[in-house]
N, C-alpha and C positions, 0 to 999 in steps of 0.2 A: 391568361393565367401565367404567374409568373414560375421558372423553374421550382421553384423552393414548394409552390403551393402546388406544384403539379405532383412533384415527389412525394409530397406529406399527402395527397391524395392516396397515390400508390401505395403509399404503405400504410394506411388506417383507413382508411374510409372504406372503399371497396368490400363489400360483407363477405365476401366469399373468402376473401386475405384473411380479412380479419376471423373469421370463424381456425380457419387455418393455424394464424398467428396465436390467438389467446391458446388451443388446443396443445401447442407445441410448448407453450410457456407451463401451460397446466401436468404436463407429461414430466419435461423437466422440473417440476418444483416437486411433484410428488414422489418424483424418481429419490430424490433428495433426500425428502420424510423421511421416508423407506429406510433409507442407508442411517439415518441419523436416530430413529424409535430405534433399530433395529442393536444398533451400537449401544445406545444406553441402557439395554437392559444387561450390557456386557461390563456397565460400569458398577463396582462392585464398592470403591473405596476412592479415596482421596489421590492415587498415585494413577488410577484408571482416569479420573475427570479432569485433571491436570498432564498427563502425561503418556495419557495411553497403555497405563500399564508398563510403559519402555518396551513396548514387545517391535517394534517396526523394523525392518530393514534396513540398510543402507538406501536402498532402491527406492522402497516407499518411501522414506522418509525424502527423500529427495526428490522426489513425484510430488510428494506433496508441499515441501517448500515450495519449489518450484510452482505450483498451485496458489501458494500463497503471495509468491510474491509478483507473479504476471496477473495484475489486477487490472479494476476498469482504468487504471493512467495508462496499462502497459496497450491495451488493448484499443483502448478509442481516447484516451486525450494525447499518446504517441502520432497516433495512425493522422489523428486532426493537426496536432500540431506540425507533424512534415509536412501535410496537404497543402496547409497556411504558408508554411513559414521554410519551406524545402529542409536546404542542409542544418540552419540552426534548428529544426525540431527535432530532425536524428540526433543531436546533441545526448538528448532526455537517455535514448537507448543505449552511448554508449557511457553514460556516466550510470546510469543502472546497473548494468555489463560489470563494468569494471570493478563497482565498489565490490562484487562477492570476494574478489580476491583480497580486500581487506579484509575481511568477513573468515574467508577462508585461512589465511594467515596469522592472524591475532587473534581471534573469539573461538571461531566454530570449537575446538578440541580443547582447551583450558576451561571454557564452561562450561560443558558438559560435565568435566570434570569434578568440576568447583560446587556444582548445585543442584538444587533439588528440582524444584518447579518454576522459579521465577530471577530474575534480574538481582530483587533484593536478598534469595540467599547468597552470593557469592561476595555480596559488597557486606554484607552482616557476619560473614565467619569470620575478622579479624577486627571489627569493628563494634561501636558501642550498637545494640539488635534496633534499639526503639526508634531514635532520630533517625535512624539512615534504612531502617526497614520502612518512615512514613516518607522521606523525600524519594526511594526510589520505587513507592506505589502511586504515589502524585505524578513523578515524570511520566510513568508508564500508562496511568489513563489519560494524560493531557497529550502525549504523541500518541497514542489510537485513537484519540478524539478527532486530532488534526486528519489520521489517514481515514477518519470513518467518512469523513465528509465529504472529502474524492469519492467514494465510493456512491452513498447516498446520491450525489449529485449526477454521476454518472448511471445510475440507475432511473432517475424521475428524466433527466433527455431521453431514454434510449425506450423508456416504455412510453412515455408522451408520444416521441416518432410513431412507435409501431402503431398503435391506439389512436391516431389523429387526435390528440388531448393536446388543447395551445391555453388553455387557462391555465392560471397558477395555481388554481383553487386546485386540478387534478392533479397538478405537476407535487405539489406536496402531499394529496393523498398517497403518490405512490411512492414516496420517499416513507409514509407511516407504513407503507405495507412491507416496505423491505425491512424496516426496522422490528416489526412485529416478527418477521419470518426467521431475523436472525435471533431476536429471543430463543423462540421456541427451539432451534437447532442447539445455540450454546447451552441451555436449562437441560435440552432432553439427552442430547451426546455429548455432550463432555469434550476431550480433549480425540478421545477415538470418531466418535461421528464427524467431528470438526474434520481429521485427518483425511477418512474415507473419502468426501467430500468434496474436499480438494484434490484428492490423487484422480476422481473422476472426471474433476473439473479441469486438472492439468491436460489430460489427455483428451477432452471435448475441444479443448482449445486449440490445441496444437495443431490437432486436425482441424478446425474450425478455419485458422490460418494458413495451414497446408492447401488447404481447398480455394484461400481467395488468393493466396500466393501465384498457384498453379492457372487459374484462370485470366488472371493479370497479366502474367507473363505471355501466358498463349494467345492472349486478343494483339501481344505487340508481337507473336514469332521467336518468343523467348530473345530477342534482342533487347538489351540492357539500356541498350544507345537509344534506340528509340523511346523508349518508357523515359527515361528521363528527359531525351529533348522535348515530344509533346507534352511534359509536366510543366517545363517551360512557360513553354511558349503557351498553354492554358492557364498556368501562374497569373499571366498577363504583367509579370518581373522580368518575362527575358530570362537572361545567362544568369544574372542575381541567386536566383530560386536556387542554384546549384552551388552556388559561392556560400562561406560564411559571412556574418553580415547583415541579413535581411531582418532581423531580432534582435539582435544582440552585437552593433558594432556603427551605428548611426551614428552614438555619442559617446560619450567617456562614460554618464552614467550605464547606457545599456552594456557598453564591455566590462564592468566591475560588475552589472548584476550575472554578466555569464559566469565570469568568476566567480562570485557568490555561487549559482549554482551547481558548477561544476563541483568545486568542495563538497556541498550538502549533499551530493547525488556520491560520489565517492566514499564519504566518512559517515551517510545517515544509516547504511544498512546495520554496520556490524555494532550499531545501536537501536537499532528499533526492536520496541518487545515481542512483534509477534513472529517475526522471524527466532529471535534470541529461544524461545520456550521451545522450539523444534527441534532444537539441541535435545533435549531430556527426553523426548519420547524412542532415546534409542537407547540398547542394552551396553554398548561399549563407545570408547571414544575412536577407536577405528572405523564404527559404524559411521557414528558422526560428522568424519573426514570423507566418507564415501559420499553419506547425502550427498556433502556441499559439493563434491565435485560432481555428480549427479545432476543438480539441481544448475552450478555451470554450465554444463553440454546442454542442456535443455533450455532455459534460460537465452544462452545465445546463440543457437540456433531461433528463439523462437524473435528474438530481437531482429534478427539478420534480417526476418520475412516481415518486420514493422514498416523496412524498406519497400517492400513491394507496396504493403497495403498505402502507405503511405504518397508514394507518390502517385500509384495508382490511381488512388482519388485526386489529385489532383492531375492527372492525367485525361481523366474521364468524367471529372466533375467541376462548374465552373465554382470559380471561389467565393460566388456570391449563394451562391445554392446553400454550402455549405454552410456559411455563415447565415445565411436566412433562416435554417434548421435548427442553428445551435451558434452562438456565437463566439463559443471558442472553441469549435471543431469538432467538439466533442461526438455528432454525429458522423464524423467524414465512413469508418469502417462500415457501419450500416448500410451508409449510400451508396455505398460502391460494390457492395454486394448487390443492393437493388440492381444497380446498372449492368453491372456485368451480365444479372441473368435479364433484365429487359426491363422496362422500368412499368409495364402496360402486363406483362406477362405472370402468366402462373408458375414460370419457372422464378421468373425476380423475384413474386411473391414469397416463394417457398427458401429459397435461399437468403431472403430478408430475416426472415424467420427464425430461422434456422441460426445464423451468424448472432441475430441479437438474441436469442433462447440462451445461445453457449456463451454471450457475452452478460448476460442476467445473469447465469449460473456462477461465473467467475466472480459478479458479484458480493454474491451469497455468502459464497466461500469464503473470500476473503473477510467480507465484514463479521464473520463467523468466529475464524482466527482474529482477528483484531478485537473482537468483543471479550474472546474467549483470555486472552492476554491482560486487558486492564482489571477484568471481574477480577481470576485468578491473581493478579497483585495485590488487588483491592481484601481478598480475603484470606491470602495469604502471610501477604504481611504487614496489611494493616490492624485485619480483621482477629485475625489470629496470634501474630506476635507484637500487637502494640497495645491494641483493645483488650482484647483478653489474657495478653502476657505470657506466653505458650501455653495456654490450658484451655483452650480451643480445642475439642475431639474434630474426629475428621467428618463426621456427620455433621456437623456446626460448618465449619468451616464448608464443605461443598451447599451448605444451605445459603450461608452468607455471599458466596461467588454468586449462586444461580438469581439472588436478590440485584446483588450490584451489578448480572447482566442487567436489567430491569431498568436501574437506575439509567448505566451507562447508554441503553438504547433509546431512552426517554429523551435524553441531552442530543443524542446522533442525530436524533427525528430533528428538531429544532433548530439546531445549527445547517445539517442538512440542508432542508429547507430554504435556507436562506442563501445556502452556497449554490444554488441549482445551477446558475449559469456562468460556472466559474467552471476554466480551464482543468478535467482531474489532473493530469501531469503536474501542473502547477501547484495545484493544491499536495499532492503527495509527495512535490519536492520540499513544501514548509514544511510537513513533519519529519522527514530526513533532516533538514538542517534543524527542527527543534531536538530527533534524535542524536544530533552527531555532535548537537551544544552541551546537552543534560547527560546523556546516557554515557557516550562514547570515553568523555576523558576520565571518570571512576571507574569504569569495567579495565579499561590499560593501565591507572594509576595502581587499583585494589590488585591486579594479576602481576605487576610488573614493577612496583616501586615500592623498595621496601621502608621507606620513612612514610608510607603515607599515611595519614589520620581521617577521624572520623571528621572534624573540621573541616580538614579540607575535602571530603566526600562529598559537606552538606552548603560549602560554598560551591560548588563547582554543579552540582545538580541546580540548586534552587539558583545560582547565578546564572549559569549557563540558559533556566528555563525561562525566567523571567528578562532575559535580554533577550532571548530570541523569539518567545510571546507579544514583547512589551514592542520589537520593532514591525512584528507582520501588523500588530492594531495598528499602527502611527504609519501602514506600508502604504501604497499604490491597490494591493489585495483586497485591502477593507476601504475605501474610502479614495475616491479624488477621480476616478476614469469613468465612461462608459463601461469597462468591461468587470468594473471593481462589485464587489457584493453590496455595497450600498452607493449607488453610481449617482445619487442628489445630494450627497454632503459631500465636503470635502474637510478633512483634518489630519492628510498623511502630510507628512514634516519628512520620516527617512524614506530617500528617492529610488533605493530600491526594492524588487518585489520577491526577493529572498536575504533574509537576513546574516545566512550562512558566514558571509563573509567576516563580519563583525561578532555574531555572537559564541560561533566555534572556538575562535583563541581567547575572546571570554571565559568561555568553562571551561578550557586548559588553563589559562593564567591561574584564575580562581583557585584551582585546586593544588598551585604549588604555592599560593601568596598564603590560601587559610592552612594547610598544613605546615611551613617555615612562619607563622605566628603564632600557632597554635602551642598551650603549652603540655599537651598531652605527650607521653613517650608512645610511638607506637610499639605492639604487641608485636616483636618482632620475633619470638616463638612461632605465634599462630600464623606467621608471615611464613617461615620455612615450612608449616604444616601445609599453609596454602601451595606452596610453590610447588613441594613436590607432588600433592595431590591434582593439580591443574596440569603438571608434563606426564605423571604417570597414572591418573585414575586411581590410585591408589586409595582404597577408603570413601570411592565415590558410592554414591545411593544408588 
């Protein structure tokens, strides 16, 4: 029997694990319900299902960012990709890491300021409402689409593992289960359940990773030196595994797709929607400011321990194992939780368990908040200010969100699906670079530049999203490799597998060519109204 099938033994088959195993998933999912019926009946009105009311902390709010944004890439497509690929996998963590402080610097505290519930009021207060309330509820469900997919994917590996399921027929049942689960949580809590959710799931993780951190280290004697030389040299790379290089430095092409990367991982955050709406769930912009630095300390601290898991698995796991489990890594954190507690043993069993229960949860969560971000766009400002023209009550409006959850989970199923054996990391660096092309350069233009138009709002969204859509179709991603989503055709042309590079200064360029053509004057009244209401809250909701 080969490792890979001895493992995938250990972890499903075995009835006694498995009794174990569904029981721990069953606890946690209903621990969930709980917190999320329990929130919804506290949702009262449209500023509760969107926004929580604004009642959260600094602390919570940043608990639960932080919740939102250590997803399944942070947690098993990181841990996989360092196992694989050594130093270029740590990449992924520290271009995550770092983009907050963009996040932190430009956005977090001016939008708050600036808005209500979503992305397109802040680009709508100086701008024409209807064109730029509908381009920026399209970017916003087509980047939670991108990041829903990492997710879904990441949940059909990790409950395949547990459950011994190697057909695809099961592997997409359980992509329909998680889609159905996140329905029910966005429809029944709103913006508060979403929140609780995550703040629990922040903290399952942490400790989740606290616990495989502390064991890894302790099997090498807390020696640093050691952990990485046997990563090594089990690599089957040698000194490589430790150099940059082994990913991303073969060729010209793979050193411009790091650099593509790097960008998207930097510039994606302080544009993706469902980080952006976390903003509004606080009572001040001081609060605001706290999350984020909150949600930093925690965030890289939780980065710091990707290292352990990461090379741990490749420490203690041969790299055929893992790839036999999952082909792009995706399971290495599991495994190496099995291994550490024995891979025959009822302690591995339970700590398999255990690590993937808190790695489902984090799922959840997140695809919760990402669901909860395109609905909310979706009936906000399309549904509300473009369809109905603001005469949408709020009862209307929280009906049409809970529908376009419906919608948007029906699409996640599907594409899901299809994405099962695609790298998450990977896949939630495309929706950064599609956020950092569409989102990023009107939220700086609209806060920061007082010529700018609506023009240029709606070249710079719609150009930015269809150059960075139009190159992942034509990528390496979808089409031409073994590892790609359709790995028997081939019709990718751009050679590489993040687009960042090219289509970020796209929807920058875009957005000063269509406002310096444009023959509109911009409203540079509601520009000074903007300006000082984004540094001083002034007048904010």
């Amino acid at each position: 029997m080969s490792p890979a099938q001895h493992t995938l033994l250990a972890a499903g088959e075995a009835s006694e694990h498995r009794t174990l195993i569904i029981t721990l998933f069953a606890v946690f999912v209903a621990a969930t319900l709980v917190i999320t019926v329990w929130a919804g009946r506290q949702t009262k009105d449209a500023a509760d299902f969107y926004a929580g009311g604004r009642q959260f902390t600094g602390f919570q709010n940043g608990l639960a960012v932080s919740g939102d944004y250590m997803s399944a890439a942070s947690f098993l497509g990181i841990a996989g990709a360092i196992a694989l690929f050594g130093y270029d996998g740590f990449l992924y963590s520290i271009g995550f890491l770092v983009a907050w402080l963009v996040a932190l610097l430009l956005v977090a505290e001016p939008l708050r300021n600036s808005g209500r519930y979503t992305m397109g009021d802040v680009l709508a207060y100086r701008m024409r409402q209807r064109p730029v309330r509908t381009a920026a509820g399209t970017s916003t469900i087509v980047v939670s689409i991108f990041y829903l997919l990492a997710q879904m994917a990441g949940a059909g590996v990790l409950v395949s593992l547990l459950l011994g399921i190697t057909s695809d027929g099961g592997k997409i049942g359980i992509v329909a289960l998680v889609g159905v689960l996140m329905i029910v949580y966005v429809t029944i809590g709103g913006m508060k359940g979403t929140t609780w959710v995550q703040m629990v799931k922040a903290v399952l993780l942490i400790i989740g990773a606290l616990l495989l951190t502390f064991l890894v280290l302790l099997k090498f004697d807390f020696n640093i030196s050691d952990l990485l030389g046997r990563a090594a040299d089990s690599s089957g790379k040698g000194s490589a595994f430790l150099e940059p290089g082994l990913k991303y430095g073969a060729t010209g092409t793979t050193k411009l797709d790091f650099l593509s990367l790097g960008i998207a991982l930097v510039l994606g955050t302080a544009g993706l929607p469902h980080i952006l709406i976390r903003f509004y769930t606080v009572p001040t912009a001081k609060a605001a400011r706290k999350s984020v630095i909150w949600a930093i300390g925690l965030i890289g601290a939780f980065y710091l321990m990707t290292l352990a898991l990461g090379f741990g698995a490749a420490a203690l796991i041969k790299p055929e194992e893992i790839i036999a489990s999952n082909k792009a890594g995706n399971t290495a954190a599991p495994l190496l939780a099995l291994h550490l507690g024995g891979v025959d043993s009822d302690w591995g069993a339970v700590l398999l368990a255990t690590i993937s229960a808190v790695a489902f949860a984090t799922i959840l969560a997140v695809v919760a908040g990402l669901t909860l971000a395109s609905s909310s766009s979706f009936a906000h400002d399309i549904y509300a200010n473009v369809i109905k023209r603001g005469r949408a009550t709020e009862k209307q409006e929280v009906g049409a969100a809970r529908w376009a959850t419906v919608g948007i989970g029906a699409v996640s199923i599907v594409l899901g699906a299809l994405a099962r054996d695609l790298n998450v990391a990977g896949l939630v660096a495309l929706a950064f670079a599609v956020a950092a092309s569409a989102n990023l350069p009107t939220i700086l233009y609209s806060l920061f530049w007082k010529r700018f138009t609506t023009t240029g709002a709606l070249w710079s969204i719609y150009g930015g999203l269809v150059t960075a859509v139009g190159l992942v179709l034509f990528s390496p991603v979808v089409s031409g490799k073994p590892t790609s989503m359709f790995p028997d055709v081939d019709f990718h042309w751009f050679p590489l597998e993040n687009p960042g590079i090219i289509s970020i200064p796209v929807g920058f360029l875009l957005g000063v060519v269509g406002t310096l053509l444009s023959k509109e004057a911009p409203d540079t009244g509601k520009y000074a109204e903007l300006e000082v209401r984004s540094l001083t809250g002034t007048g904010a909701h």
